[in-house]
C-alpha positions as CSV (number, residue, x, y, z in Angstrom):
1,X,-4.5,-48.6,-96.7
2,X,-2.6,-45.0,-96.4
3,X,-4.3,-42.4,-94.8
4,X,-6.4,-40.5,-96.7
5,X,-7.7,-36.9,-95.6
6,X,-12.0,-36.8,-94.3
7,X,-14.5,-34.6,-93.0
8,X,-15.6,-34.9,-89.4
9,X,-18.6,-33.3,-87.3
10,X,-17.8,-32.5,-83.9
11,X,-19.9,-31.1,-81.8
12,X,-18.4,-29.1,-78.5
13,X,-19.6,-26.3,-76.3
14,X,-17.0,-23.2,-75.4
15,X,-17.7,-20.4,-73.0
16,X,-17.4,-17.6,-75.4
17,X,-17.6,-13.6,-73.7
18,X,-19.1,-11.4,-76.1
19,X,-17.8,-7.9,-76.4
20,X,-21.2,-6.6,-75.0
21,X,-20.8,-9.0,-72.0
22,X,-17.1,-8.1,-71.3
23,X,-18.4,-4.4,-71.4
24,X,-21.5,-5.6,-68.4
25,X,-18.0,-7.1,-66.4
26,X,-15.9,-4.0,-66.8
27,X,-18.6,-1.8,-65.4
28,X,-19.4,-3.7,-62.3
29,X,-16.4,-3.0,-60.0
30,X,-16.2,0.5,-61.2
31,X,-17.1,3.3,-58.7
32,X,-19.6,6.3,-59.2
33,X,-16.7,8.7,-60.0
34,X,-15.0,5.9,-62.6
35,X,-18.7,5.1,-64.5
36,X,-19.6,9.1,-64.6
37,X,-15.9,9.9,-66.5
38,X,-16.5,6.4,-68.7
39,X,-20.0,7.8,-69.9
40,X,-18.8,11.0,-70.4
41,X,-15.9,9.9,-73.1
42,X,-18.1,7.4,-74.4
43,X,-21.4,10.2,-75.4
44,X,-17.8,12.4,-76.8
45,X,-16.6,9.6,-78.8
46,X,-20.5,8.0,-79.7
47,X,-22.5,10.7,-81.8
48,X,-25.7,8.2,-80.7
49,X,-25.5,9.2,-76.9
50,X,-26.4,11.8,-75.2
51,X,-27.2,13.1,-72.1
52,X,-30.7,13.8,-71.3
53,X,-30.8,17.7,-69.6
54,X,-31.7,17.3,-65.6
55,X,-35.0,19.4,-66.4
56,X,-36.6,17.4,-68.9
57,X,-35.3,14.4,-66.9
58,X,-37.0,16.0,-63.2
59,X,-39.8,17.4,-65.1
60,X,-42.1,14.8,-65.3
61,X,-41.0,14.0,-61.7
62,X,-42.0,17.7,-60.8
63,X,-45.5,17.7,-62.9
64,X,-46.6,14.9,-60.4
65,X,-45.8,16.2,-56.9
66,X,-46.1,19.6,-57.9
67,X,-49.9,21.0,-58.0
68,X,-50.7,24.6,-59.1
69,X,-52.7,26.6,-56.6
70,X,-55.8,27.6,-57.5
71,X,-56.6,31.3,-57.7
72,X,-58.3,32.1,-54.0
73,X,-54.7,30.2,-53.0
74,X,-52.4,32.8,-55.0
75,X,-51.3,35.6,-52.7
76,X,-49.8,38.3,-54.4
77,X,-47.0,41.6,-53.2
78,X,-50.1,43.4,-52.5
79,X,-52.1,40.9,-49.9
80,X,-48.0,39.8,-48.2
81,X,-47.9,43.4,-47.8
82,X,-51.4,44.2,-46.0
83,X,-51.4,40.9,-44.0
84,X,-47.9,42.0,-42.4
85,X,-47.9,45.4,-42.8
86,X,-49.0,45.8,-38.9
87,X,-46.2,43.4,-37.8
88,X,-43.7,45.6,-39.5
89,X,-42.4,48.8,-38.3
90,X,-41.5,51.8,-40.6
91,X,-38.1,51.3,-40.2
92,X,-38.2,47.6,-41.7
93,X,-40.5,48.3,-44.4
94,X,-38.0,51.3,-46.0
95,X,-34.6,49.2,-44.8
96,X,-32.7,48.6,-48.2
97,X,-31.3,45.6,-49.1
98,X,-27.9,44.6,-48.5
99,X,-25.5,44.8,-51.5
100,X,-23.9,41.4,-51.9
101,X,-20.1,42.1,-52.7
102,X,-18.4,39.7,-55.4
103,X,-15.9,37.3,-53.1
104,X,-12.9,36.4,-55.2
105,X,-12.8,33.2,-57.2
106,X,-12.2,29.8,-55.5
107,X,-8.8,29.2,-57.5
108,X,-7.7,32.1,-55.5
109,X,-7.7,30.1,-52.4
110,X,-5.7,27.4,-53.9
111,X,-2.4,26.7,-52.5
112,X,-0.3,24.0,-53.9
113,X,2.0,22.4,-50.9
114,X,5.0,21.9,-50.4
115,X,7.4,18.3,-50.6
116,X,9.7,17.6,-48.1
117,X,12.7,17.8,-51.1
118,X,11.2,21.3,-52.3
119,X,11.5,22.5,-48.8
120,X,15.0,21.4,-48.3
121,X,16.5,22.7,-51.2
122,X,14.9,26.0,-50.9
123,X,16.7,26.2,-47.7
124,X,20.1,24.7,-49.1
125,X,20.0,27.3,-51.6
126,X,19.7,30.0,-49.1
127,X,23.0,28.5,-47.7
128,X,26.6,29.7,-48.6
129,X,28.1,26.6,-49.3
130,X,30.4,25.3,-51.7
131,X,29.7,23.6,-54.7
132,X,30.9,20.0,-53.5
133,X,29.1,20.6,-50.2
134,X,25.7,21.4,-52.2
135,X,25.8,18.1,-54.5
136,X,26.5,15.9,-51.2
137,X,23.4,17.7,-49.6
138,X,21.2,17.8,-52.5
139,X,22.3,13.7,-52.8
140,X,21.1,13.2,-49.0
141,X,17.9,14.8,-49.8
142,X,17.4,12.8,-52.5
143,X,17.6,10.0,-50.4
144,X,15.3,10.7,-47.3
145,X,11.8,8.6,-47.2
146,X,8.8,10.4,-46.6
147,X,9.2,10.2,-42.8
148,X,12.4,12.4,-43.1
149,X,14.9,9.6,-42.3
150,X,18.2,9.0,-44.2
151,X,17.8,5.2,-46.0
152,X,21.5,5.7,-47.4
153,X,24.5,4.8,-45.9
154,X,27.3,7.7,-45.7
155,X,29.7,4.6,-47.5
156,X,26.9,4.7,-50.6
157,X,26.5,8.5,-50.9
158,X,30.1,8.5,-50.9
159,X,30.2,6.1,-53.6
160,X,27.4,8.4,-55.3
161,X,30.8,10.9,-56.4
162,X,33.7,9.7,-54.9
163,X,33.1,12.0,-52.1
164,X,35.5,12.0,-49.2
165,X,33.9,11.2,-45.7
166,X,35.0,15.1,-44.1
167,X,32.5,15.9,-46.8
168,X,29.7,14.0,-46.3
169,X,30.2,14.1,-42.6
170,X,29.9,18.5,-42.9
171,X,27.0,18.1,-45.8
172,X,24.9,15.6,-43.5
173,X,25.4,18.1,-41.0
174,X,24.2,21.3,-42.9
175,X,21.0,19.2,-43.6
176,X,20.3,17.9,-40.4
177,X,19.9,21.3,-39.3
178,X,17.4,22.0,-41.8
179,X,14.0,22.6,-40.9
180,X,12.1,19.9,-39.7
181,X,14.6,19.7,-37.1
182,X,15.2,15.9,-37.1
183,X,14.9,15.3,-40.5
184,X,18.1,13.0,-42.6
185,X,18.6,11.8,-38.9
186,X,19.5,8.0,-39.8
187,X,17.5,6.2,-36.4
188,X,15.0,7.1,-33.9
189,X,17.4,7.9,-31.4
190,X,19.5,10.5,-33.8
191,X,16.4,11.7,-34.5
192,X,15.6,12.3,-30.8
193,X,18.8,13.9,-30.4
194,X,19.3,16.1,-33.1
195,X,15.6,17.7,-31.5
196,X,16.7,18.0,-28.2
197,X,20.1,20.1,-28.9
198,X,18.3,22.5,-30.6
199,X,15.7,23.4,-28.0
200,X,15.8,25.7,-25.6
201,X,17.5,25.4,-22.1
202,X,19.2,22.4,-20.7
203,X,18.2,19.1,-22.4
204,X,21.1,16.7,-20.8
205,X,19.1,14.8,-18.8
206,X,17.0,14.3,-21.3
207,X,19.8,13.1,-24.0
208,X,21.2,10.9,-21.5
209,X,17.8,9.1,-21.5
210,X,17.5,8.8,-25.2
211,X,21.4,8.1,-25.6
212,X,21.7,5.4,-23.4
213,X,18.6,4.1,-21.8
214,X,16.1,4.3,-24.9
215,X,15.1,0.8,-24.6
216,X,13.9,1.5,-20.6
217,X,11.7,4.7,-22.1
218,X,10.0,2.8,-24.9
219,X,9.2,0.3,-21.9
220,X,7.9,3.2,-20.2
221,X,10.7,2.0,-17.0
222,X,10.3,5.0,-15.2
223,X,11.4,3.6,-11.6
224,X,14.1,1.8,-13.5
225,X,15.4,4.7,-15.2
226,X,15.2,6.6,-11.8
227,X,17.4,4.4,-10.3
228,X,20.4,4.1,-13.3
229,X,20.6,8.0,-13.5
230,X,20.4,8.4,-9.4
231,X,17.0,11.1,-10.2
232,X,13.9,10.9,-8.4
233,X,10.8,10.0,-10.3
234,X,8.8,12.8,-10.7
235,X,12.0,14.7,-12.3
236,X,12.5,11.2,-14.6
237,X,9.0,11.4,-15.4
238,X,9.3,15.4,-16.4
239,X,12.1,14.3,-18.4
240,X,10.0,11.6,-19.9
241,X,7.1,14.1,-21.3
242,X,9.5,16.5,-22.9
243,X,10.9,13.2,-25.0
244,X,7.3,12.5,-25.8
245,X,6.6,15.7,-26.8
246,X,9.0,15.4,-30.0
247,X,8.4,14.2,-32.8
248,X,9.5,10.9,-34.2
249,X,9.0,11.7,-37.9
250,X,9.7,14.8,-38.9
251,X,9.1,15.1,-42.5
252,X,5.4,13.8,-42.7
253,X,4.1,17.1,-42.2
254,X,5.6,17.6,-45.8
255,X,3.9,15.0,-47.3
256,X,0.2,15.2,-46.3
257,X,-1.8,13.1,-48.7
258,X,-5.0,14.6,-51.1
259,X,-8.1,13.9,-49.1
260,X,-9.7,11.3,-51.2
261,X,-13.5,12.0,-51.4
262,X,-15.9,9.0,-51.2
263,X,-19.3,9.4,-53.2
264,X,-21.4,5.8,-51.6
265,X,-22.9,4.0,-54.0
266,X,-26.0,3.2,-51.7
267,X,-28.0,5.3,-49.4
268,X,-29.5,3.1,-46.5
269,X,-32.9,4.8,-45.3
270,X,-35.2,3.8,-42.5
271,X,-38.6,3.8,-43.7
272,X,-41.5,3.1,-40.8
273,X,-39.8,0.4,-39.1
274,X,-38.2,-1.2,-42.7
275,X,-34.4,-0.5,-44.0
276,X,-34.6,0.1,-47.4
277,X,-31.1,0.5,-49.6
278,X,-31.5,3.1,-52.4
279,X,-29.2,3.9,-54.8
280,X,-27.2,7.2,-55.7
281,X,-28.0,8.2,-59.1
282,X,-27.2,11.9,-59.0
283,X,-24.0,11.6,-60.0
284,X,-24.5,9.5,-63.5
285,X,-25.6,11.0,-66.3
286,X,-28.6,9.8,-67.8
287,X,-28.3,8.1,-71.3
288,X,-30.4,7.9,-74.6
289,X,-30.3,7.8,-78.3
290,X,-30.1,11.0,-80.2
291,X,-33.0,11.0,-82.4
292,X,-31.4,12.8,-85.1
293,X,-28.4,10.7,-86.0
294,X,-31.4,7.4,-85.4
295,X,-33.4,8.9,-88.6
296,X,-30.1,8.0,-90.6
297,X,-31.5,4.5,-90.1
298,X,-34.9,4.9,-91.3
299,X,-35.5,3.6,-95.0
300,X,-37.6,6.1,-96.3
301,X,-34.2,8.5,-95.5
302,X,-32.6,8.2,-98.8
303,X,-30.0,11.5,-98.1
304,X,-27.7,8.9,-96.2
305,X,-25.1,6.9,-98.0
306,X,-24.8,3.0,-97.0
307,X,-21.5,3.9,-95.6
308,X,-23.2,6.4,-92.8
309,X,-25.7,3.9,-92.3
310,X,-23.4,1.2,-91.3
311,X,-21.1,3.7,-89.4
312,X,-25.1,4.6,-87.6
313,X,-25.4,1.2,-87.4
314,X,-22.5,0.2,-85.2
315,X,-22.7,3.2,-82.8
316,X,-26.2,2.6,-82.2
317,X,-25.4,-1.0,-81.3
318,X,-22.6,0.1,-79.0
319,X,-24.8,2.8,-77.6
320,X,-27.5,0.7,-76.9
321,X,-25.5,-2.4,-75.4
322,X,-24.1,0.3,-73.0
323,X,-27.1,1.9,-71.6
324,X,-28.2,-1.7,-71.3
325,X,-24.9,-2.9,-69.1
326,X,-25.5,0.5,-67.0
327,X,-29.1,-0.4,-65.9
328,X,-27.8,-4.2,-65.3
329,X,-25.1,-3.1,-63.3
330,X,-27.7,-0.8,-61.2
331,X,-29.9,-3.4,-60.9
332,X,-27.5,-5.9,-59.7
333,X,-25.8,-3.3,-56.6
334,X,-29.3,-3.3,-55.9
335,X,-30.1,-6.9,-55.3
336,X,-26.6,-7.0,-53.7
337,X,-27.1,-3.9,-51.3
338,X,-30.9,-5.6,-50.3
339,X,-29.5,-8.5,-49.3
340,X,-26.8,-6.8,-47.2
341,X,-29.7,-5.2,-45.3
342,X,-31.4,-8.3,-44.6
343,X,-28.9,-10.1,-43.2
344,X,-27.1,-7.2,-41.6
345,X,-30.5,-5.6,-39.9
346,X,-29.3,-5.5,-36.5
347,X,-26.1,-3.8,-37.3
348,X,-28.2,-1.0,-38.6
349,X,-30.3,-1.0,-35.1
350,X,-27.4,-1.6,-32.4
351,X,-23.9,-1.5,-33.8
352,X,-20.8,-2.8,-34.9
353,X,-20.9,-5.1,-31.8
354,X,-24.3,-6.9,-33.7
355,X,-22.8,-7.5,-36.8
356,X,-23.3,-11.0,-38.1
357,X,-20.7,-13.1,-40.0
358,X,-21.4,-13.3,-43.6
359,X,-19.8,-14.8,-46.5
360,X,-20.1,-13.9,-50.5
361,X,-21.6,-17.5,-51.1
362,X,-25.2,-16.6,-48.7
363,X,-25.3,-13.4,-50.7
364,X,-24.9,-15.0,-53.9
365,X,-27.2,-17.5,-53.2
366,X,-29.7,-15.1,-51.9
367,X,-30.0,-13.2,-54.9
368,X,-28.9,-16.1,-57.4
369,X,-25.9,-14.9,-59.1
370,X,-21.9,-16.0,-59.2
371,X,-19.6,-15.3,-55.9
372,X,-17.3,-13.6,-58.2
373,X,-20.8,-11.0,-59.2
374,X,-21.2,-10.3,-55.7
375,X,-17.2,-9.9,-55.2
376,X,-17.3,-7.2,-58.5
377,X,-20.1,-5.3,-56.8
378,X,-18.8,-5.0,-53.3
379,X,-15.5,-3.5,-54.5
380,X,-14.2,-0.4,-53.5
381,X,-18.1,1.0,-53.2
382,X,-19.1,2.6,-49.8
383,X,-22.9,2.3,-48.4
384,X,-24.0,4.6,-46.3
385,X,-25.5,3.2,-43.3
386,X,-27.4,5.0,-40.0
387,X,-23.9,3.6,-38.0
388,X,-22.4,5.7,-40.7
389,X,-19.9,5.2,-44.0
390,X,-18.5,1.7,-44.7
391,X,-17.1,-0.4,-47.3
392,X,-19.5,-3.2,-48.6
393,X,-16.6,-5.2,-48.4
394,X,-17.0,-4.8,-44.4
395,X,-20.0,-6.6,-43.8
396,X,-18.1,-9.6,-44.9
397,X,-16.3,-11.6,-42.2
398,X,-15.7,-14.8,-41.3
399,X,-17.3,-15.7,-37.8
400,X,-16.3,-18.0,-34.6
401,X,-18.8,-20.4,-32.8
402,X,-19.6,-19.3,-29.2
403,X,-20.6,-21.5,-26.1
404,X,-23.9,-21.4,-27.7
405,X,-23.3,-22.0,-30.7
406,X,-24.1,-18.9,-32.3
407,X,-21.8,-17.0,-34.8
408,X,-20.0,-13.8,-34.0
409,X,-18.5,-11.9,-36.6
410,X,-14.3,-11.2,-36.0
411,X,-15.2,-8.0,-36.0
412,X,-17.4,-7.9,-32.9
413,X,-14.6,-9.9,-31.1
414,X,-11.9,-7.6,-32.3
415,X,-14.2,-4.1,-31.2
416,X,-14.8,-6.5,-27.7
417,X,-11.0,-6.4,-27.5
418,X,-9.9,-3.3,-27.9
419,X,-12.3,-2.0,-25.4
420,X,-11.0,-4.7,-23.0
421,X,-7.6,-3.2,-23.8
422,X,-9.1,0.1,-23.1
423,X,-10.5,0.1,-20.1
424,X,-7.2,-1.9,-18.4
425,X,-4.9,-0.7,-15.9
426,X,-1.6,0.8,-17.6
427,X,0.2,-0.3,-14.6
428,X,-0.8,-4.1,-15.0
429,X,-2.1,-4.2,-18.6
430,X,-4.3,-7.6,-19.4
431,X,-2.3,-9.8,-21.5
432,X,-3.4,-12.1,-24.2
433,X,-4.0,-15.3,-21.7
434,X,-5.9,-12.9,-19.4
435,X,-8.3,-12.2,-22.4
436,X,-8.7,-15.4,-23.0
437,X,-10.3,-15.9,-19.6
438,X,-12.4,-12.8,-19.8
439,X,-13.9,-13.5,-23.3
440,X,-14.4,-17.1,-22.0
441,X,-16.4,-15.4,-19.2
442,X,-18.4,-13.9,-21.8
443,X,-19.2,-17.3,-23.9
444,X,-16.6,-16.6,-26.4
445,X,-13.8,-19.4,-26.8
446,X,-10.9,-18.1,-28.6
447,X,-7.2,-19.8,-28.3
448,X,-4.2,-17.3,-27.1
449,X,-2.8,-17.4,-30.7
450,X,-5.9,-16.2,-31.9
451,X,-6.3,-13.3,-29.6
452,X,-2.5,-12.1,-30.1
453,X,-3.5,-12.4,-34.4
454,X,-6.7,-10.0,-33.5
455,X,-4.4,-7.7,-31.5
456,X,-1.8,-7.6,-34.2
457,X,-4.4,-6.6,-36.8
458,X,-5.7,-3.7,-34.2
459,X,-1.8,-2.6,-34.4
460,X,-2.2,-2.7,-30.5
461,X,1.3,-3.7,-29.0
462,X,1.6,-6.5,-26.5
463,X,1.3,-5.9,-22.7
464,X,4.8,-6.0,-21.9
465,X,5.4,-2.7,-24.1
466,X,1.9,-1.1,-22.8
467,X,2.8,-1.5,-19.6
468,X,3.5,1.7,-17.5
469,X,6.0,1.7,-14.3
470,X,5.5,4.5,-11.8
C-alpha cells in the first residue's frame, strides 16, 4: 500500500519564556544605577508611565508621623523673643545676618586629566627636533602600556618606517628623558637606571646595585651584597632605601582610573537585638499608570479611534508587566538578602573571622527558588553590613572541615594567614610547611599545596622573597 499523507495528535510540553518573563530575567542582575536609567527611557518611550512626584509619594507617609500642634503648643516670633530675650545681649539681638556670597558653579572645579600619551607629546612638541626624530618618538609613545614601559622592540619600530637604528636609538633617548623620568624604559632595571642618573649627587653605588646585583636586592641580600661590592652594611642598606624610594612604574600616575561609586542595594540595620536587611529604594523612581492616556480605554470614550486604542492597549500591557517585574525583582533581593542575614548572623556580631561557608544551593532552598535566581540577584550588588560594604557575592565560599568537624569559610583561613604572615619575623619569615603546623595547632588541617594556593590568591610572595638579611 503507498504511503498516503494523515493527521496526527501529539501531545508535548516545551519551556516557552514569555516576553514578560524574559523582561522579570533581565532586571534581576541589574544594579540600582542600571534599573533607575532602564525606567527612565522606558516612562520616555511609554506615554502610560510615569513617575509619581516624591511629595505625593512621602505625603501620605508624612500625614501619619506628622501631628499638628495644637494651639497652646504654637509658639510664635513674639513668645521666642520674650522667653530668650534675657539670655540675649543687645549686641546679639541687633547683629545682622551674614550675607551668603554666591560660590562659583561646580563645573568650574572640573578638571579633565591628563593621559600618559597627551603628556608626552605635549612635551615632544616643546622639543626642537627634526621631523624623522618626531615620528620615531611619537611611534614609541604610541607603544608604552599604561605602566610607562616600552612593549616594542627597537627591530619593530624600526620596521614601523624603515627607520635606521642611530634613529631610533636618539628618538628612544629624547623620550626617555621625558617626564615621568623612567617612562619608555624597556625592563625594571632600565627603568631603575634611567631614575638614578637623573637625580641629584652621586648615584654610582647605587647603579652598580641595580646594574649588576638586582637579583640580591629584590632578595633583600643585604650582607650578601655588602660583601660583592667590599661596603659595609649600613652604607649597603642606605644605598638600598634610595632604590626603594623610586618608582617602578612611572606612568600610572597618568592613568588614574574614575572612582567608580557603589549605591548598595541593601541596608543591614540592627533593630533591638534582630538584623533586619532593608532595601534602598531612594534611588528608583516610582511607577504608575497615567490616568489620562488609561481613559482612552474606557468604552463610553468614543473620541478615540480603534487604532489609539490598540496602540493604548499595548503600552499599558508593557507598562504594567514592567511595574510588575520591578516589585518581583524587589521582592526577590529581599528574600535573598534575609536569608543572607540568617545564616551570616555572626559575621555581622564578630567579623570576617566568623563568617560561615555558604553555598547558592542552602539559599535557594531557604527561600525556594532556582540557584541560578539567587546567582542573578547576588551579582555585582553590594549590602551594606555593620562590618561595612561587601559584595553579596562575598558571603559565598566554599568551606574546609576542622578537627571538629565544623566548617570554616576560606575566607576565615585566608584573613588567619595573612595575619600569621603579619606578625612573622622578616628575618626568618614562616613558610608554607610552618603554617601548616601552626594552623594545625589551631584545629585547622590544611595540606602545603593548599596553604601556598591561599597565599597566591592574597598576592603575598613566598618566604624566600620576604625574607630580609641584615
Amino acid at each position: 500500500m503507498p504511503p498516503q499523507p494523515r493527521l496526527q495528535i501529539k501531545v508535548s510540553q516545551k519551556l516557552v519564556l514569555t516576553p514578560a518573563l524574559q523582561q522579570a530575567i533581565k532586571l534581576l542582575p541589574m544594579t540600582t544605577v542600571e534599573l533607575a536609567e532602564m525606567l527612565n527611557q522606558e516612562m520616555s518611550s511609554n506615554p502610560m508611565l510615569e513617575e509619581v512626584p516624591i511629595e505625593e509619594d512621602q505625603a501620605a507617609e508624612s500625614a501619619d508621623q506628622q501631628e499638628k500642634p495644637t494651639e497652646s503648643e504654637t509658639w510664635t516670633d513674639e513668645d521666642l523673643r520674650n522667653f530668650f530675650g534675657e539670655y540675649l545681649d543687645q549686641g546679639s539681638r541687633q547683629r545682622p545676618f551674614p550675607e551668603v556670597k554666591d560660590l562659583p558653579p561646580i563645573e568650574n572645579a572640573l578638571s579633565a586629566t591628563v593621559s600618559l600619551t597627551e603628556h608626552l607629546t605635549w612635551q615632544l612638541s616643546l622639543r626642537q627636533v627634526n621631523e624623522t626624530t618626531r615620528e620615531i618618538a611619537a611611534a614609541i609613545i604610541g607603544n608604552l602600556d599604561t605602566d610607562g614601559r616600552l612593549v616594542a622592540s627597537t627591530e619593530e619600530i624600526e620596521a614601523m618606517g624603515s627607520w635606521s637604528v642611530n634613529d631610533v636609538a636618539d628618538a628612544l633617548e629624547i623620550v626617555q628623558h621625558l617626564d615621568p623620568i623612567g617612562v619608555a624604559a624597556r625592563n625594571l632595571q632600565e627603568c631603575l637606571l634611567l631614575q638614578l642618573r637623573q637625580m641629584d649627587g652621586a648615584c654610582t653605588l647605587a647603579e652598580r646595585i641595580v646594574s649588576d646585583h638586582l637579583r640580591l636586592l629584590q632578595e633583600h641580600n643585604v650582607p650578601e651584597l655588602a660583601r660583592r661590592l667590599g661596603r659595609s652594611v649600613d652604607e649597603i642598606e642606605q644605598q638600598v632605601h634610595i632604590v626603594g624610594d623610586l618608582d617602578p612604574k612611572p606612568g600610572t600616575r597618568y592613568n588614574s582610573l574614575e572612582s567608580q561609586y557603589v549605591i548598595p542595594e541593601v541596608f543591614v540595620v540592627k533593630r533591638e537585638d534582630e538584623y533586619v536587611a532593608v532595601l534602598n529604594d531612594d534611588e528608583l523612581p516610582t511607577l504608575r499608570i497615567n490616568s489620562n492616556y488609561r481613559r482612552l480605554l474606557d468604552p463610553k470614550n468614543s473620541a478615540s479611534n480603534p487604532e489609539a486604542r490598540a496602540f493604548v492597549r499595548e503600552k499599558l500591557n508593557s507598562a504594567v508587566w514592567l511595574i510588575k517585574s520591578v516589585q518581583q525583582r524587589q521582592k526577590t533581593i529581599q528574600k535573598v538578602a534575609n536569608s543572607l542575614v540568617k545564616f551570616q548572623r555572626e559575621f555581622l556580631d564578630l567579623g570576617i573571622e566568623h563568617l560561615h561557608p555558604l553555598i547558592l544551593r542552602t539559599v535557594a532552598d531557604d527561600i525556594d527558588m532556582h540557584e541560578s535566581t539567587v546567582s542573578r540577584v547576588v551579582s555585582n550588588k553590594y549590602m551594606h553590613t555593620p562590618q561595612g560594604l561587601c559584595e553579596m557575592k562575598y558571603f559565598f565560599h566554599s568551606g574546609l572541615s576542622n578537627a571538629h568537624g565544623e566548617n570554616i569559610s576560606s575566607v576565615t583561613i585566608k584573613e588567619r594567614i595573612r595575619k600569621i604572615i603579619k606578625s612573622e619575623d622578616t628575618a626568618s619569615p614562616f613558610s608554607d610547611a610552618k603554617m601548616v603546623k601552626i594552623l594545625r595547632d589551631e584545629d585547622l588541617i590544611l595540606a602545603r599545596r593548599t596553604i601556598a594556593k591561599y597565599r597566591e590568591e592574597l598576592k603575598i610572595p613566598t618566604s624566600h622573597q620576604r625574607k630580609i638579611r641584615h
